[in-house]
Biotite code that builds the C-alpha atoms (Angstrom):
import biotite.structure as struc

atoms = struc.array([
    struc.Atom([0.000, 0.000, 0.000], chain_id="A", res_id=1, res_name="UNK", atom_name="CA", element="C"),
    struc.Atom([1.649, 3.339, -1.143], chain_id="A", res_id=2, res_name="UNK", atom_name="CA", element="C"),
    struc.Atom([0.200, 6.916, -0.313], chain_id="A", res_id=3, res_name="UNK", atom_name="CA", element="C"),
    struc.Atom([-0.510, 9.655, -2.643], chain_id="A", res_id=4, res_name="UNK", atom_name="CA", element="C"),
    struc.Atom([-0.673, 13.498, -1.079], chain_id="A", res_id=5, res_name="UNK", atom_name="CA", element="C"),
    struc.Atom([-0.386, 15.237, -4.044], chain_id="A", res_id=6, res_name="UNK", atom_name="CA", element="C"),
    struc.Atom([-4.139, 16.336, -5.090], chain_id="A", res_id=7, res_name="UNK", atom_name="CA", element="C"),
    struc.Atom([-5.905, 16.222, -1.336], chain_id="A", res_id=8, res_name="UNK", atom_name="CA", element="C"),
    struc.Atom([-4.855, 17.712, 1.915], chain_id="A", res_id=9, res_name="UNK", atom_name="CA", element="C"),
    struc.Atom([-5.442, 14.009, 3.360], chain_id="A", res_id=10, res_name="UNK", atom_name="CA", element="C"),
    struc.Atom([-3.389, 11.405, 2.914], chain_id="A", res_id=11, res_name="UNK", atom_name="CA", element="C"),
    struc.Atom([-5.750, 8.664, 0.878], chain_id="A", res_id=12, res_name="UNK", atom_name="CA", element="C"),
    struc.Atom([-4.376, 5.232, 0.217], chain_id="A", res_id=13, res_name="UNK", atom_name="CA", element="C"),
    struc.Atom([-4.066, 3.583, -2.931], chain_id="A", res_id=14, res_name="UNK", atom_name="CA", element="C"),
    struc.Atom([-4.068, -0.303, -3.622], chain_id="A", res_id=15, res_name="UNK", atom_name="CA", element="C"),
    struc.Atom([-1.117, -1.605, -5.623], chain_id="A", res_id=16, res_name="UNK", atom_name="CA", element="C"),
    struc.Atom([-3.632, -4.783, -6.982], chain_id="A", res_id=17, res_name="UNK", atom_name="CA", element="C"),
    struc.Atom([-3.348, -6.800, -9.939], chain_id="A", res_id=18, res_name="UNK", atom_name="CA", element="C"),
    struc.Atom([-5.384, -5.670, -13.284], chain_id="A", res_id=19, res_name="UNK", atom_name="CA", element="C"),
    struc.Atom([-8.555, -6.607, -12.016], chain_id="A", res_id=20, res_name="UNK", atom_name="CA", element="C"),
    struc.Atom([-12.340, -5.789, -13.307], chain_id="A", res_id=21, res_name="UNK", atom_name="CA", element="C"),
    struc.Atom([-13.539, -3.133, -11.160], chain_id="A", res_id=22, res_name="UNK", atom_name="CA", element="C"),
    struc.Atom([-17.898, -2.578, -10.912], chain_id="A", res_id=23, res_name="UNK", atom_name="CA", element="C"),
    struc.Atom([-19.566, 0.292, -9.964], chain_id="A", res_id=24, res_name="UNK", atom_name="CA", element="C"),
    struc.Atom([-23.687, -0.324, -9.608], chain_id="A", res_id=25, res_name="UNK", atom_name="CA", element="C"),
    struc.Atom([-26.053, 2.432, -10.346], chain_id="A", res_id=26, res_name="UNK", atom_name="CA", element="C"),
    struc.Atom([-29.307, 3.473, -12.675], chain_id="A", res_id=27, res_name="UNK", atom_name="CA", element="C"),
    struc.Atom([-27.361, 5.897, -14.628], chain_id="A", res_id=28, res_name="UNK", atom_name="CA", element="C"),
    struc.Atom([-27.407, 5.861, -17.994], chain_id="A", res_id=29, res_name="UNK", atom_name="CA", element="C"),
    struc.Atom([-23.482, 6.341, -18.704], chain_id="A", res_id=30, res_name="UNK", atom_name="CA", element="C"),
    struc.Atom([-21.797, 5.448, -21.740], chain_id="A", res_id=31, res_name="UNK", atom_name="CA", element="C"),
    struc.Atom([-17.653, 3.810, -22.488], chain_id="A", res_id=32, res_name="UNK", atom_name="CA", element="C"),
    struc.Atom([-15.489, 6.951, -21.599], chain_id="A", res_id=33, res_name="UNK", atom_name="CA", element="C"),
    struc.Atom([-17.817, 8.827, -19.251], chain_id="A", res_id=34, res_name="UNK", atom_name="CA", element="C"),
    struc.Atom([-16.829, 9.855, -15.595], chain_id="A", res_id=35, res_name="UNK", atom_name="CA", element="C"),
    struc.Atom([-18.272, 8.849, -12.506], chain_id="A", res_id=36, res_name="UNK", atom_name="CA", element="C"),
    struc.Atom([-17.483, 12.300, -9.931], chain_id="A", res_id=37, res_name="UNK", atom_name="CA", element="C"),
    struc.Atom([-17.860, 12.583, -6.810], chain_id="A", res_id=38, res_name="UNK", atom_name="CA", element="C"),
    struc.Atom([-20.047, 16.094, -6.005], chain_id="A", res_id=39, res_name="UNK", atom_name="CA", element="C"),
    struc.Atom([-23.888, 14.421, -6.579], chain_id="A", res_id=40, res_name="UNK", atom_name="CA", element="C"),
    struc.Atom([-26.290, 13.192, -4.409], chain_id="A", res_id=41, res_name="UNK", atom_name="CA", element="C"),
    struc.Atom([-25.644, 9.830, -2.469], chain_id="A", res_id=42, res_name="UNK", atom_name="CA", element="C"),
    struc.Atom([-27.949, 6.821, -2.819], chain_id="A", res_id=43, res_name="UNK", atom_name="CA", element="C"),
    struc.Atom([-27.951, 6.627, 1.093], chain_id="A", res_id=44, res_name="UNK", atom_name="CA", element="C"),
    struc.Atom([-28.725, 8.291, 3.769], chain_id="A", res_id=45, res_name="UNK", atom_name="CA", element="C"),
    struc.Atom([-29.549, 11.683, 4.163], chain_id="A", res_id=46, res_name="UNK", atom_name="CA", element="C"),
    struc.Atom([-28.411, 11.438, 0.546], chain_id="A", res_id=47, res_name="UNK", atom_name="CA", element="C"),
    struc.Atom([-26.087, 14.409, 1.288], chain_id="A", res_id=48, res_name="UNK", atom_name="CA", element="C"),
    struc.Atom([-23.511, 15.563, -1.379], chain_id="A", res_id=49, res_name="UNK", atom_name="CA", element="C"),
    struc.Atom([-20.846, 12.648, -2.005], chain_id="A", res_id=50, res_name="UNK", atom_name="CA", element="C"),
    struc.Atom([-17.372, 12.985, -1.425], chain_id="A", res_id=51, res_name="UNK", atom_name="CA", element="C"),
    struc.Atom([-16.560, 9.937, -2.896], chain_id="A", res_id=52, res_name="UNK", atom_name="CA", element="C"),
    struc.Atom([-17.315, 7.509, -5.876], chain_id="A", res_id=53, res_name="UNK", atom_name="CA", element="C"),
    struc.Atom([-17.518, 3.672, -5.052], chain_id="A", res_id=54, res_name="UNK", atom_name="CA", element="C"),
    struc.Atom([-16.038, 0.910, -6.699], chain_id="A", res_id=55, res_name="UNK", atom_name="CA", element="C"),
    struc.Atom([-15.820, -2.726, -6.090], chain_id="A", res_id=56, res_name="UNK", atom_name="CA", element="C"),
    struc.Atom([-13.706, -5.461, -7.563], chain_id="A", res_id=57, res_name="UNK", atom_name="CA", element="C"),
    struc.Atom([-16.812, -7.885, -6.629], chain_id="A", res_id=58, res_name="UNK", atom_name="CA", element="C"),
    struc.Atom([-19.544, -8.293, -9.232], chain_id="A", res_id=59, res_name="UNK", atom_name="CA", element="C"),
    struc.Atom([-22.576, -8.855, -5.918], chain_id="A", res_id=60, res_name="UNK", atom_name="CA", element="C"),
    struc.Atom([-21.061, -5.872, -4.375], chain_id="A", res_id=61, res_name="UNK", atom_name="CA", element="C"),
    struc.Atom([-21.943, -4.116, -7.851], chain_id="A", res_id=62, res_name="UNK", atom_name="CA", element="C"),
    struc.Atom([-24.993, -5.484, -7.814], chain_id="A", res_id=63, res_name="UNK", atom_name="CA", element="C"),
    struc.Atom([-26.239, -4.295, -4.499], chain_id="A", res_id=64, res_name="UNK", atom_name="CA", element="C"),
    struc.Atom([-25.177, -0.543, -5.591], chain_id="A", res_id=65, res_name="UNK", atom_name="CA", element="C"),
    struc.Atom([-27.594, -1.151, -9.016], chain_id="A", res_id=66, res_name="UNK", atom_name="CA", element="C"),
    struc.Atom([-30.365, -2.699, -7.135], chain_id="A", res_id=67, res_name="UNK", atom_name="CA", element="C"),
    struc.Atom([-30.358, -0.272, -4.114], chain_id="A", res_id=68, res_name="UNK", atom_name="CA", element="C"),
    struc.Atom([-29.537, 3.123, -6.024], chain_id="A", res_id=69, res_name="UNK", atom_name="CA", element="C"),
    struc.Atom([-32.153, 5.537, -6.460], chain_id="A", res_id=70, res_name="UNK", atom_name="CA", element="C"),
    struc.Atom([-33.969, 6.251, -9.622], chain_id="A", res_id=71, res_name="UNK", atom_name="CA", element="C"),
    struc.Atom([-36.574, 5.054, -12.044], chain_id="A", res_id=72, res_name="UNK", atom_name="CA", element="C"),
    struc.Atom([-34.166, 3.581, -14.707], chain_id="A", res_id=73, res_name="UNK", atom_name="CA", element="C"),
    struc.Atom([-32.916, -0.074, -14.270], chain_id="A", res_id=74, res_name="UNK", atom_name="CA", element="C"),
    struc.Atom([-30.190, -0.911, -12.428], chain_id="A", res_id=75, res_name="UNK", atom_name="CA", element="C"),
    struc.Atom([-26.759, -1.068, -14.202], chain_id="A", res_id=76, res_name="UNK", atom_name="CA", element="C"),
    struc.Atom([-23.031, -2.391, -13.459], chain_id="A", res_id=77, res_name="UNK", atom_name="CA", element="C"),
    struc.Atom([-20.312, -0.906, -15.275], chain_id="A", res_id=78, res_name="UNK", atom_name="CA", element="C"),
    struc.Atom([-16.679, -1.583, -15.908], chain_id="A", res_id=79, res_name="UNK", atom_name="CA", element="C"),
    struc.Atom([-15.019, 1.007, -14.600], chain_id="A", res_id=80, res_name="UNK", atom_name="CA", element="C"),
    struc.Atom([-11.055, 2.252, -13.510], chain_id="A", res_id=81, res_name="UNK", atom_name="CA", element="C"),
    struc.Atom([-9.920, 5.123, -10.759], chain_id="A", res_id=82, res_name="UNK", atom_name="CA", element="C"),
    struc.Atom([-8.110, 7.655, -12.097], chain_id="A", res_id=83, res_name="UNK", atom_name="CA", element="C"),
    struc.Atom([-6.307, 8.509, -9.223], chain_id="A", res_id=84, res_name="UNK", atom_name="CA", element="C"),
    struc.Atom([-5.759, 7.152, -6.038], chain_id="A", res_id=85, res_name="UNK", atom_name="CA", element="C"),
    struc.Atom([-8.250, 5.327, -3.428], chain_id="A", res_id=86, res_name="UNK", atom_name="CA", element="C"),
    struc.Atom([-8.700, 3.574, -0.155], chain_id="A", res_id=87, res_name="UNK", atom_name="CA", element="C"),
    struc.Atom([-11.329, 0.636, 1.315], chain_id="A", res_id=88, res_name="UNK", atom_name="CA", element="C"),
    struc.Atom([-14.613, 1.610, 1.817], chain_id="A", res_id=89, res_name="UNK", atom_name="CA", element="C"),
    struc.Atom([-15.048, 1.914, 5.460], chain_id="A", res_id=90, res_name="UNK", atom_name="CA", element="C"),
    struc.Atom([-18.853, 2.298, 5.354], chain_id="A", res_id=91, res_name="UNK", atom_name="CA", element="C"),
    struc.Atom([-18.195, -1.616, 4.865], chain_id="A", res_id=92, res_name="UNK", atom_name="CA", element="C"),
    struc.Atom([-14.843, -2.502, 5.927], chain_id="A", res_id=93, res_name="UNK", atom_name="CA", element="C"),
    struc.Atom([-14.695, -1.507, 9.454], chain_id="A", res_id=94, res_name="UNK", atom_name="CA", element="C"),
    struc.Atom([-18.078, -1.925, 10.422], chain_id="A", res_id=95, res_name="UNK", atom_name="CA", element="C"),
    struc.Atom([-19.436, -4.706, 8.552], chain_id="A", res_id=96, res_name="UNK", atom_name="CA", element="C"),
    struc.Atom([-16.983, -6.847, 6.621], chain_id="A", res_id=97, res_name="UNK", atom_name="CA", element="C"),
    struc.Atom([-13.393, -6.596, 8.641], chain_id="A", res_id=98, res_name="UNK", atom_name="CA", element="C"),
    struc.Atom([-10.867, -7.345, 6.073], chain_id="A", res_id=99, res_name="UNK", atom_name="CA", element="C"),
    struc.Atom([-13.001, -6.076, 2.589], chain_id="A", res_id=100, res_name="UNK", atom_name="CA", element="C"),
    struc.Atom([-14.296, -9.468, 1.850], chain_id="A", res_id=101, res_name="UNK", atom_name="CA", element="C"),
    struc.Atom([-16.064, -7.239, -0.423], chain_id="A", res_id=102, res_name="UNK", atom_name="CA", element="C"),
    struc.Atom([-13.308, -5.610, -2.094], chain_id="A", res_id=103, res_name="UNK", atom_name="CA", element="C"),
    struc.Atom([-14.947, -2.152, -1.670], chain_id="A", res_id=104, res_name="UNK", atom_name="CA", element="C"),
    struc.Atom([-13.357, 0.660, -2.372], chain_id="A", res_id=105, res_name="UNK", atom_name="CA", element="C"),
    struc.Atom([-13.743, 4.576, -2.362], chain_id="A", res_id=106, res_name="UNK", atom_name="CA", element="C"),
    struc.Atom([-11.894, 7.611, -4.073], chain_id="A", res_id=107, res_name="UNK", atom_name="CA", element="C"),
    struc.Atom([-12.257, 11.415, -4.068], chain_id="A", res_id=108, res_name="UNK", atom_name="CA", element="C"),
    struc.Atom([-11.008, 10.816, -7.771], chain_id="A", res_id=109, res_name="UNK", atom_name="CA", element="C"),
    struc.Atom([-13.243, 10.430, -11.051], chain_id="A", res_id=110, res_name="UNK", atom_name="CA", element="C"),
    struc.Atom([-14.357, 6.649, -11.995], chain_id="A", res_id=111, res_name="UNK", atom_name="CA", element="C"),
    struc.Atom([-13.824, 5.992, -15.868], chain_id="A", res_id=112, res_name="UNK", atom_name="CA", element="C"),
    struc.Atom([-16.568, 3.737, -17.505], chain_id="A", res_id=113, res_name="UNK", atom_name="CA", element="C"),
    struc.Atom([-15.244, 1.008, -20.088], chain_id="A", res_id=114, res_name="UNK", atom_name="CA", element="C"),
    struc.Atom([-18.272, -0.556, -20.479], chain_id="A", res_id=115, res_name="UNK", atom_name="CA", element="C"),
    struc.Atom([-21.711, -1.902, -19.321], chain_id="A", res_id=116, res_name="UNK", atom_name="CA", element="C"),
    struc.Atom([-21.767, -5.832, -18.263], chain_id="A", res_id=117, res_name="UNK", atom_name="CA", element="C"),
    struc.Atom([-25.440, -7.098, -19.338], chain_id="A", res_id=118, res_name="UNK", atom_name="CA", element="C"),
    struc.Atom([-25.421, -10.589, -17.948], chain_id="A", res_id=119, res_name="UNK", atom_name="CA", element="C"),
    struc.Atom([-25.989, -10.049, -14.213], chain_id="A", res_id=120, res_name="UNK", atom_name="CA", element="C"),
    struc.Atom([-28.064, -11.582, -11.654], chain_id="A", res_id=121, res_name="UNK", atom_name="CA", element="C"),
    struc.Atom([-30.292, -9.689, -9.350], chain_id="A", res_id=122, res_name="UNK", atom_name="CA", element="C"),
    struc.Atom([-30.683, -11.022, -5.802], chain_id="A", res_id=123, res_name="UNK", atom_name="CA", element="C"),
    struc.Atom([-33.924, -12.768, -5.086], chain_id="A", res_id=124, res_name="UNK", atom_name="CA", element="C"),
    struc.Atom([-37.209, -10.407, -3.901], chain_id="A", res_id=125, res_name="UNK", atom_name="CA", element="C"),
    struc.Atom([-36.884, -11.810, -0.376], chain_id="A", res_id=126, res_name="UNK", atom_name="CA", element="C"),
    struc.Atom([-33.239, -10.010, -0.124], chain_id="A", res_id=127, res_name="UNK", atom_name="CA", element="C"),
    struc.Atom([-34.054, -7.398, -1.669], chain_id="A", res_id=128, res_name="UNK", atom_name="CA", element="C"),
    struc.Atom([-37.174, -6.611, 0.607], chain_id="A", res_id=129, res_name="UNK", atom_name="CA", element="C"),
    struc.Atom([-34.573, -7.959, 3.748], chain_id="A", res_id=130, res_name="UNK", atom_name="CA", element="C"),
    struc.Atom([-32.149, -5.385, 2.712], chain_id="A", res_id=131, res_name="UNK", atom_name="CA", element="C"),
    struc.Atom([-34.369, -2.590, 2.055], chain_id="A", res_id=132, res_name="UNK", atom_name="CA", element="C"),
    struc.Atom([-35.875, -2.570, 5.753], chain_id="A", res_id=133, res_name="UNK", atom_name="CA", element="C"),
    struc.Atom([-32.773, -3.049, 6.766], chain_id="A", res_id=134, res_name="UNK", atom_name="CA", element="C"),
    struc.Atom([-31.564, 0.308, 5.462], chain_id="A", res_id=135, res_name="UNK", atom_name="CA", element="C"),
    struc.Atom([-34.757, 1.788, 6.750], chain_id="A", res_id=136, res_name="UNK", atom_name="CA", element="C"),
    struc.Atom([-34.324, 0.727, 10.020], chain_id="A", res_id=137, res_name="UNK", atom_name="CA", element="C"),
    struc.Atom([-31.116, 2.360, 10.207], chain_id="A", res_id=138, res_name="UNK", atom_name="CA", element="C"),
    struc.Atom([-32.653, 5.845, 8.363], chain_id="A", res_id=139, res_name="UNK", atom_name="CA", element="C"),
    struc.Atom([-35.514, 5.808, 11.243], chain_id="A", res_id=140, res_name="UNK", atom_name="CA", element="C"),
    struc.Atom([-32.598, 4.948, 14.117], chain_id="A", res_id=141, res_name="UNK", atom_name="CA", element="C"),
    struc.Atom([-31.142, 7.854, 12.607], chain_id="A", res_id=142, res_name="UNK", atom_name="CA", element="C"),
    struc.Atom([-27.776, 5.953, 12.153], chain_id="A", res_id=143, res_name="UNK", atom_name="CA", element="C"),
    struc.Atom([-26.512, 7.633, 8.714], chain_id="A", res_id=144, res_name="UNK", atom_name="CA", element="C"),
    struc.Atom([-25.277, 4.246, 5.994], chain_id="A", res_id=145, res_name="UNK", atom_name="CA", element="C"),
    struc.Atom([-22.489, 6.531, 4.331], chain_id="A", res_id=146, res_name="UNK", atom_name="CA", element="C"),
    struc.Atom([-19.518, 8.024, 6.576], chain_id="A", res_id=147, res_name="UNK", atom_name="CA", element="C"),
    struc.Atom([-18.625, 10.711, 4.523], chain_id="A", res_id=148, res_name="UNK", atom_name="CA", element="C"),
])
């Protein structure tokens, strides 16, 4: 793990990883060279302006993002690569998954889309529903999802 300070104030780590796939899951409607920013309104929450983007090197960690995101569009997964350095996601890492079993990942730095996979799998209804109270449960406890 090497760190970068050159474009924040913050130290951010960066993950020296093998050429991987990396997903992000949404309902936009982005096309092979667009740019995911942080600066827009979060999926979660008090859906307050995001810091970060989100990435993940796992395809069901993708899927979650398309399936829970906000929107009337379907859900999509995209290919997608950091353009600068970033860091686990500790929304997930440190309180839910120790270790990133999930391979989730954040960065203050634009995502670049190479493509659209097609040939996912949603979770069932049942999870869906499951996961859904879930996150309302923690909106009415007041206990924010994203630790910006």
């Amino acid at each position: 793990m090497t760190t970068d300070n050159s474009n924040d104030q913050s130290a951010e780590a960066t993950h020296d990883l093998p050429a991987q796939p990396f997903y992000h899951g949404t309902k936009a409607d982005l096309k092979p060279g667009d740019l995911i920013e942080p600066g827009f309104q979060s999926n979660y929450g008090q859906r307050k302006k995001a810091s970060y983007v989100y990435l993940t090197a796992t395809l069901d960690a993708a899927v979650w993002g398309a399936e829970l995101a906000l929107g009337d569009g379907p859900g999509r997964i995209y290919l997608v690569g950091p353009t600068g350095p970033f860091e686990d996601d500790p929304n997930l890492t440190d309180k839910k998954f120790p270790g990133n079993p999930t391979k989730s990942y954040r960065s203050r730095h634009p995502l670049r889309v190479f493509g659209e996979v097609t040939d996912w799998q949603g979770h069932s209804p049942e999870q869906l529903t499951a996961m859904k109270a879930h996150l309302e449960r923690l909106k009415q406890l007041g206990i924010e999802a994203i630790d910006d």
